[in-house]
Structure formats: C-alpha cells, structure tokens
LOFIGU-143554 format. One record per residue (C-alpha): residue in one letter; residue number from 1; x, y, z. Coordinates in steps of 0.2 Angstrom, whole numbers, padded with zeros to 4 digits. Each point is the difference from the previous one (the first is absolute). Last residue first. Example, Ala and Ser with C-alpha at 12.3 -4.5 7.8 and 13.67 -1.06 7.14 Angstrom:
BEGIN
  residu  num     px     py     pz
       S    2   0068  -0005   0036
       A    1  -0006  -0017   0003
***
This chain:
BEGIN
  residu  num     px     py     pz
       X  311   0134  -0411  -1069
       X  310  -0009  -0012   0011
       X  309   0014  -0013  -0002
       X  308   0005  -0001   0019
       X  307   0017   0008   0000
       X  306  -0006   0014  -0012
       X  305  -0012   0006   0013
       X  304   0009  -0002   0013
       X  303   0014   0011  -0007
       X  302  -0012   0012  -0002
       X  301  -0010   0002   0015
       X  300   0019  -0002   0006
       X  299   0004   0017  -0008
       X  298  -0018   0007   0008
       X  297   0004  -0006   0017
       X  296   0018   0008   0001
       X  295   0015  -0012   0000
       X  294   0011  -0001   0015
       X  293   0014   0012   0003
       X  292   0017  -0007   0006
       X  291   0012   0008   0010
       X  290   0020  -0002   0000
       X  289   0015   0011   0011
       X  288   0014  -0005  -0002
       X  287   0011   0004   0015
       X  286   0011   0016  -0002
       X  285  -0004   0005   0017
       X  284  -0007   0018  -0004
       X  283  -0005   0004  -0017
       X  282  -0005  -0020   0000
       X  281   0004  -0006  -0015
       X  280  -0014  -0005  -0014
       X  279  -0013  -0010  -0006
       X  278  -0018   0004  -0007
       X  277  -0013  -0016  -0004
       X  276  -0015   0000  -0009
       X  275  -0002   0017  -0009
       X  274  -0017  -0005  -0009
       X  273  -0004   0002  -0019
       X  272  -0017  -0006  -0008
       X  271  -0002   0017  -0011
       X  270  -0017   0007   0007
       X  269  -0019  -0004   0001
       X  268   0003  -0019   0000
       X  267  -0017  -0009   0002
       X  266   0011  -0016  -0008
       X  265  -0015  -0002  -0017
       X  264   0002   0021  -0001
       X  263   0019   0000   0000
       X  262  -0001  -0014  -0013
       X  261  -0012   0010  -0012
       X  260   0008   0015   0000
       X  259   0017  -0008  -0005
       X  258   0016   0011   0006
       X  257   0009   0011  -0011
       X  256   0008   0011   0011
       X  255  -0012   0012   0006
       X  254  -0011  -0013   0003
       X  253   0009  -0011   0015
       X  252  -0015  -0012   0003
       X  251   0014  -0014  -0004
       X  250   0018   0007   0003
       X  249   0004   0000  -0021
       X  248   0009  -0014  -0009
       X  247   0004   0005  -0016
       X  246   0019   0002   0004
       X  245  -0001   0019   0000
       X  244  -0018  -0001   0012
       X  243   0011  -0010   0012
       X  242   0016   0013   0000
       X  241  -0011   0015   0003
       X  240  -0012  -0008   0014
       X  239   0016  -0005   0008
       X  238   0008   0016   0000
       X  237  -0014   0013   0003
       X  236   0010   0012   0006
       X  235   0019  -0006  -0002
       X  234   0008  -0010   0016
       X  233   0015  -0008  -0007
       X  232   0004  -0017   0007
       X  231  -0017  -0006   0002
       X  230  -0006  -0016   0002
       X  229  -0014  -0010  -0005
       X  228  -0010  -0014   0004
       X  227  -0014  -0005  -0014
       X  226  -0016  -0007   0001
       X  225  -0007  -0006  -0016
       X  224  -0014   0005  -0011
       X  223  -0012  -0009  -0011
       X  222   0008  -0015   0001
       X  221   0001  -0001   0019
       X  220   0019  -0003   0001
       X  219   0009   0003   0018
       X  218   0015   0007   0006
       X  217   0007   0008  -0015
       X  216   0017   0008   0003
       X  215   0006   0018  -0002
       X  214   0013   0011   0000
       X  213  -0001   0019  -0006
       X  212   0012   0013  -0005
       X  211  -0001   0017  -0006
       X  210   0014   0014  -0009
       X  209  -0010   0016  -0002
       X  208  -0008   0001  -0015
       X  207   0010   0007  -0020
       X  206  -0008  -0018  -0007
       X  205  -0016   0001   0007
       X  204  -0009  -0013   0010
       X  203  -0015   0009   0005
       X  202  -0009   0010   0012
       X  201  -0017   0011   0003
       X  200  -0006   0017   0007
       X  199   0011   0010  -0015
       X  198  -0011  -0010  -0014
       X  197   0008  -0001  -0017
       X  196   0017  -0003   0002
       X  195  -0003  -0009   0014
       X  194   0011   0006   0015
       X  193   0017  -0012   0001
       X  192   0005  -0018   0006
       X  191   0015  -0009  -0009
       X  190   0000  -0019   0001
       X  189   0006  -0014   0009
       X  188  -0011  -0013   0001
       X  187   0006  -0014   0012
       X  186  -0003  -0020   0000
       X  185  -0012  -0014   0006
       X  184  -0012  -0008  -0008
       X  183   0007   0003  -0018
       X  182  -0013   0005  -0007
       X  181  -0015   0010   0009
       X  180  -0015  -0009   0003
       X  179  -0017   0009  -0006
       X  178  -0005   0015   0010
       X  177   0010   0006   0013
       X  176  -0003  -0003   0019
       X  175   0012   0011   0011
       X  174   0010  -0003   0014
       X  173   0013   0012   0010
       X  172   0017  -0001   0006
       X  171   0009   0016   0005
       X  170   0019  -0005   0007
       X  169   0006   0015   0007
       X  168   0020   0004  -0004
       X  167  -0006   0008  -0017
       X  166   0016   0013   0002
       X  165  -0014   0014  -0001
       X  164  -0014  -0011   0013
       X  163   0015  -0002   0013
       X  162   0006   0018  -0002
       X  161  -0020   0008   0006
       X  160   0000  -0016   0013
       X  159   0015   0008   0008
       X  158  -0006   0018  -0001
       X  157  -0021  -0004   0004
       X  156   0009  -0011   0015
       X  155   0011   0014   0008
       X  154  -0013   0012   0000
       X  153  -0012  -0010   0008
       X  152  -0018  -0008  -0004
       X  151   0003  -0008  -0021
       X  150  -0011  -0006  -0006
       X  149   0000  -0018  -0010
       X  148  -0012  -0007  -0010
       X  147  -0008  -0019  -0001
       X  146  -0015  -0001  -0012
       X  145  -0012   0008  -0012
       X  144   0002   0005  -0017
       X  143  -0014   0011  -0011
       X  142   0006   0017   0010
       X  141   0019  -0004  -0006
       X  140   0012  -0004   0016
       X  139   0011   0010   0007
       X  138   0018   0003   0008
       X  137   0009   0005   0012
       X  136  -0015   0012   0004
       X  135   0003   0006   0020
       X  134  -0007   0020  -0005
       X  133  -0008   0001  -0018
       X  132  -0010   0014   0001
       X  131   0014   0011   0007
       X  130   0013  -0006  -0012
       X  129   0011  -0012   0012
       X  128   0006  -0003   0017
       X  127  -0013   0003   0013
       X  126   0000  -0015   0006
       X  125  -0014  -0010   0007
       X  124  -0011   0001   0014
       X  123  -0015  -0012  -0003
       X  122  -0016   0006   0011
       X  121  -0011  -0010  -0012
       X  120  -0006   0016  -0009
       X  119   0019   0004  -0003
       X  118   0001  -0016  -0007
       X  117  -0016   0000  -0010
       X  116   0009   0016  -0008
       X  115   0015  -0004  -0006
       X  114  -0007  -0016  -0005
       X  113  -0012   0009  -0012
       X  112  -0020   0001  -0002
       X  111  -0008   0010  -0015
       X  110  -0003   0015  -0008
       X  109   0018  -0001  -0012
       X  108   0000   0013  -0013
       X  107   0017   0005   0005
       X  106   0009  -0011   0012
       X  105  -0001  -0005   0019
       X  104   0009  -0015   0004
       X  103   0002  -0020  -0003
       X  102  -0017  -0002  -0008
       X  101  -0015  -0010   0005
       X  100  -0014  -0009  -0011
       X   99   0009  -0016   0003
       X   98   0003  -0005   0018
       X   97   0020   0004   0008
       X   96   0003  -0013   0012
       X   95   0015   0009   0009
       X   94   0015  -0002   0006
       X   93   0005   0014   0013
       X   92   0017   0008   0005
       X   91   0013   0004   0013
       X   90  -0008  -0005   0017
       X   89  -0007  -0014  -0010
       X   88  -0018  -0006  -0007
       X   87   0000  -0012  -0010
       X   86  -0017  -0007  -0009
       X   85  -0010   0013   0003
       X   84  -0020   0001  -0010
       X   83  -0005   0011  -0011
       X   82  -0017  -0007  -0002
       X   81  -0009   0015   0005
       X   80   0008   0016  -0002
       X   79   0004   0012   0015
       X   78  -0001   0017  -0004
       X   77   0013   0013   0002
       X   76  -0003   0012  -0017
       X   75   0019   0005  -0005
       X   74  -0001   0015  -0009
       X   73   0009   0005  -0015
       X   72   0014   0014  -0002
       X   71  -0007   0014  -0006
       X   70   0008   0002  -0017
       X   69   0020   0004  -0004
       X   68   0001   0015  -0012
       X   67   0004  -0003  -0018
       X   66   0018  -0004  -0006
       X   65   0003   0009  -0017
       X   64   0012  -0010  -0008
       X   63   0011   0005  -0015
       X   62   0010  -0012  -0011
       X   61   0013   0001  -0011
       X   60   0005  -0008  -0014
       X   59   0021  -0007  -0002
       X   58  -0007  -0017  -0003
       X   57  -0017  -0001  -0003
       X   56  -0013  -0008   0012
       X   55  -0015  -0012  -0008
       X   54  -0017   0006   0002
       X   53  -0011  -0012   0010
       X   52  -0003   0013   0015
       X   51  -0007   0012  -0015
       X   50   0008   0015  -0004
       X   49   0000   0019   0002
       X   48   0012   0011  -0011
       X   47   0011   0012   0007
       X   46   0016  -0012  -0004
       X   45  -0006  -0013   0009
       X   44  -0017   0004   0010
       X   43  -0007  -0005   0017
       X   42  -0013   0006   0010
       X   41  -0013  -0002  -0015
       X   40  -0011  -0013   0015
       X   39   0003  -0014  -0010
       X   38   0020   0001   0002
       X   37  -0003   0005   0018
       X   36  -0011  -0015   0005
       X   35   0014  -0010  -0010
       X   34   0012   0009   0010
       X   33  -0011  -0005   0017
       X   32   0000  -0017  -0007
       X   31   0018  -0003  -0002
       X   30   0004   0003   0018
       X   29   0009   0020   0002
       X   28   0018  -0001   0000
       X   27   0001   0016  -0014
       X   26   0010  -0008  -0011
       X   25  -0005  -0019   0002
       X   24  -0017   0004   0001
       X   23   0000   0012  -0019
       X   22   0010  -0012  -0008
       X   21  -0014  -0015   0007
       X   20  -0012   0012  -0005
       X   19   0008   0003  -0016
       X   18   0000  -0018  -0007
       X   17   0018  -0005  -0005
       X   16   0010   0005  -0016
       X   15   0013   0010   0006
       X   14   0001  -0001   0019
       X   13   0020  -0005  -0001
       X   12   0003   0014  -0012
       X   11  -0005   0011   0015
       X   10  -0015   0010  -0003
       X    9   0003   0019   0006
       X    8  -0010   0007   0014
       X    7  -0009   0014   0007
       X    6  -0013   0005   0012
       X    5  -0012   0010   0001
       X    4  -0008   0011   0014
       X    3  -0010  -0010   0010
       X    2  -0020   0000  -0003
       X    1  -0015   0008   0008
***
C-alpha cells in the first residue's frame, strides 16, 4: 500500500542539486529515506523516474508516492557481555559500547544493540524517540567501541538531543592510521557524501555535507601512529573517511583502504577506532560532565605490538 501522491514544483533554489536531497528537504523526510524512495520508483520528475543522483531542474516537478510505514523493529532485551557502565545518572547512562554491537534495531541487523542490553540489564530509559531507537543521542558505528551516552528521562534525551545538534558535546576518539600523517597536528575539512559507486560506503565528495575533523598524532610507530581526534561535525564514518582521503587509513579498517597485511601482523579484525573520552553538560546541573573509556584489549594488542618492535 502507498500514499496517494504528492506534488511539487522545484524551486530555482533546488536547481542543480541531487534529488534526494531536493526530494528530503521538500517533503521533510531524512535524506536517506528519499533516497530509499528515489531507488525504490516512488519518485518521478516530470512523470518520469529517476535516480537519487539525478540532478533537480528548475521549474520540474516531482511526484512522491510515499509507501506504507513497516512494522516497527523490535527491541530483543539481552544483556551483552563487555558492555560495561561507566556513568550511570538519574538522567542518563555512559556506556562502554564493545565492537560487534550497534546503537539500535535496524534492518538486516541479527545481532546485539545497546537498546536492547539495557532493557535486558533492567535500564529504564526514555521513551523519546523512533520506537527502535528510544534514549539514542547519538551512536557509534558497529566496528567503534567506546564512551556513549543514553539518554533515561525525557528531559535529558531533549537536552542532550540540542546539545549534540549545536555540537556542544565534546566527542573525542583515537585511532591508529597507517603511516604518519603530515603536519602532526591539524584539521581536515572536507565534504562527506554516499560513494558514488557503493551506496553502503562514504567519501569526500564535493556536493557532501559540510565535515570537520581535528586531529593530533600522539605517538609515531612507523608503521602506524596513534592519532587523537576530535570531532566537530559528526558524519557516519567521519574519521575513517577523512584518514583513508589523506592516504592514511584507520589500520585493520578494510573498507577504506587499509593494508591486509598490517591488520593481519597487529591481530586487528576491525578498523582500530576507539570513542576514548565523551564530554558534555549536565541536562540538569549544568556542570561538565567528562568520562573516559580505556582502550579495548585487542586495540592495545595492537598498539603493544608496534610499541615493542614485533610488528
């Protein structure tokens, strides 16, 4: 079952930019459900379908045939092992997120989620929110462990919600890149959009959404060096998209470029990326708030390794 359509013109200020961004900012759906749509044939422009990447004309119009919402997904309470707390607040919880573990339910997704171990842990957190996705602030990749916030009352998902959007929240992680990144220290500001070529992976792309990261190397191993970074905008896969651009790819991070060979010799079975420290204000008291998550066993495997010449 579907909507009936609906109807509208392109602006002169739309002209020229990718349709599913025309199609979100018109209908005020995210810009991947109107890419969903653009894939899906629920969109045409000028009774003709077209690809997400088409570019908007002027004066052209475009019809959307919204489909019918699916069953929402199911929260599975389960507690996870390793997910350990490192805050735990009348308004909120800091967790250690463990690799292998997503944020919330999602399609295709079979396996364990914060959502879900905190409800299996006896967690009540708020409700505020898509139904799969009650208490997320904000999220970490799968492959990326380390310090997240959820939110537990109403008042603090709403508070913390406005402090991520007006990048109040100071999310500091550390990776280790391959080879040593020059200068030392600086900040790579560059556009971050879908691939052109594969729609589950990102890239710096010239009509992407404004990103920006700073970073400093901490330590030189040769090989590899460990770098800290900082975000100020917080795209999906950020840092791994902004190292792999420069030639310096999170090491054991395949997707974008990493050395087999390396990732192999440092036992690393996924992009060595760790959210190490998550600070921000109280949604209550207004005091900073700061916690610190240590680095897991298999990313210091890794950096022991390099630190004592065996790799």
């Amino acid at each position: 079952m579907t909507s009936a359509p609906s109807t509208y013109d392109v602006p002169e200020s739309s002209a020229g930019q990718r349709l599913d961004a025309v199609v979100a900012g018109l209908t005020g759906a995210s810009r991947s459900t109107a890419a969903a749509w653009c894939t899906s044939g629920y969109v045409t422009m000028d009774g003709a379908p077209v690809q997400k990447s088409a570019r908007a004309v002027a004066g052209s119009r475009i019809t959307v045939v919204v489909p019918d919402e699916p069953d929402p997904l199911q929260i599975v309470a389960e507690p996870v092992e390793g997910m350990d707390i490192l805050l735990d607040d009348e308004d909120f919880v800091v967790i250690d997120k463990p690799v292998g573990v997503a944020a919330h339910p999602s399609p295709g997704w079979v396996g364990p989620t914060v959502v879900g171990a905190l409800a299996g842990a006896g967690y009540r957190i708020s409700t505020s929110g898509a139904p799969e996705r009650v208490g997320i602030v904000h999220r970490l990749d799968v492959g990326t462990s380390g310090a997240m916030v959820v939110a537990k009352s109403e008042h603090a998902y709403t508070v913390l919600k406005q402090a991520f959007r007006d990048r109040t929240v100071d999310k500091q992680y550390h990776a280790l890149v391959q080879g040593l990144p020059d200068p030392l220290e600086g900040t790579i500001d560059a556009p971050i959009g879908r691939h052109p070529a594969h729609d589950w992976k990102f890239a710096v792309m010239e009509d992407g959404r404004p990103s920006i990261t700073h970073y400093s190397v901490e330590e030189a191993f040769g090989k590899a060096s460990l770098v800290k970074v900082r975000l100020e905008t917080g795209r999906t896969h950020q840092i791994r998209v902004h190292f792999s651009a420069l030639r310096h790819p999170c090491a054991g991070d395949l997707t974008y470029g990493a050395d087999p060979r390396l990732a192999a010799e440092l036992g690393l079975t996924r992009q060595w990326l760790h959210a190490s420290m998550l600070s921000f204000e109280h949604p209550r008291s207004g005091e900073r708030v700061v916690v610190e998550s240590a680095f897991p066993m298999d990313l210091q495997y890794a950096l022991d390794a390099l630190g004592n010449g065996t790799v």
